[in-house]
C-alpha positions in Angstrom: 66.3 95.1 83.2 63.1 96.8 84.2 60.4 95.4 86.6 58.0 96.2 83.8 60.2 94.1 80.9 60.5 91.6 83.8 56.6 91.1 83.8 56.8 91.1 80.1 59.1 88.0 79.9 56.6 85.8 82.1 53.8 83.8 80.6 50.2 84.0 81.6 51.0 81.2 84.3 53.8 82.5 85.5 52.4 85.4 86.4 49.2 84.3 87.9 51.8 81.5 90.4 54.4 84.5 91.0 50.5 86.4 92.4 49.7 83.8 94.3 53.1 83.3 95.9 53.1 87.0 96.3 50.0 87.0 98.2 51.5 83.9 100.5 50.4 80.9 99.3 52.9 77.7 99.5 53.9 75.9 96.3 51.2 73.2 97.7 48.4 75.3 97.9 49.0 76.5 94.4 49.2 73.3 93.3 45.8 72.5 94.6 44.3 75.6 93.4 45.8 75.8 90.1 45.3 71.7 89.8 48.8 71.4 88.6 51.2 69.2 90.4 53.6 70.4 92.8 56.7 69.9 90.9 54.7 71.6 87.8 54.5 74.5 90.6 58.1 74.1 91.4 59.5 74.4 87.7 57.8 77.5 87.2 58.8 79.2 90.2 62.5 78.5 89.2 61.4 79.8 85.7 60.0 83.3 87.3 63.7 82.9 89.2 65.4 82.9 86.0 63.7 85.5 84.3 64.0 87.9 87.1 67.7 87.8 86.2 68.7 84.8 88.7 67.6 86.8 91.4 65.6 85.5 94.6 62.3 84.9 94.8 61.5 87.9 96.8 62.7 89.8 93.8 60.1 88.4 91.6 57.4 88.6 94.4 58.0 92.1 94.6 57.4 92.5 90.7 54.1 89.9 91.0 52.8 92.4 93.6 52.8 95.3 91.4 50.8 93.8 88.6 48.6 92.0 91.3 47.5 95.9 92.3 
């Protein structure tokens, strides 16, 4: 899979956590900035896991940072 079909498979808020983890913000401070709860935050990170093919995070940070440019 593409990083570009990637992207396409995340949601709006899935894409705007996996930019803000991207640009280094903990799963706390998303929470707070997002007003979501942190378990909220921690479900879609594990969502943004799973679509990125069960791949690490770093994976799908990488992908967030394109769109984020």
């Amino acid at each position: 899979m593409s990083e570009a079909s990637i992207m396409d498979e995340f949601t709006a808020r899935e894409r705007d956590i996996a930019v803000l983890l991207a640009n280094g913000m903990s799963q706390p401070e998303i929470a707070a900035r997002l007003s979501l709860s942190v378990g909220t935050v921690y479900t879609y990170t594990k969502r943004i896991r799973y679509k990125a093919g069960g791949t690490t995070v770093q994976v799908a940070l990488r992908i967030a940072r394109e769109i984020d440019r």
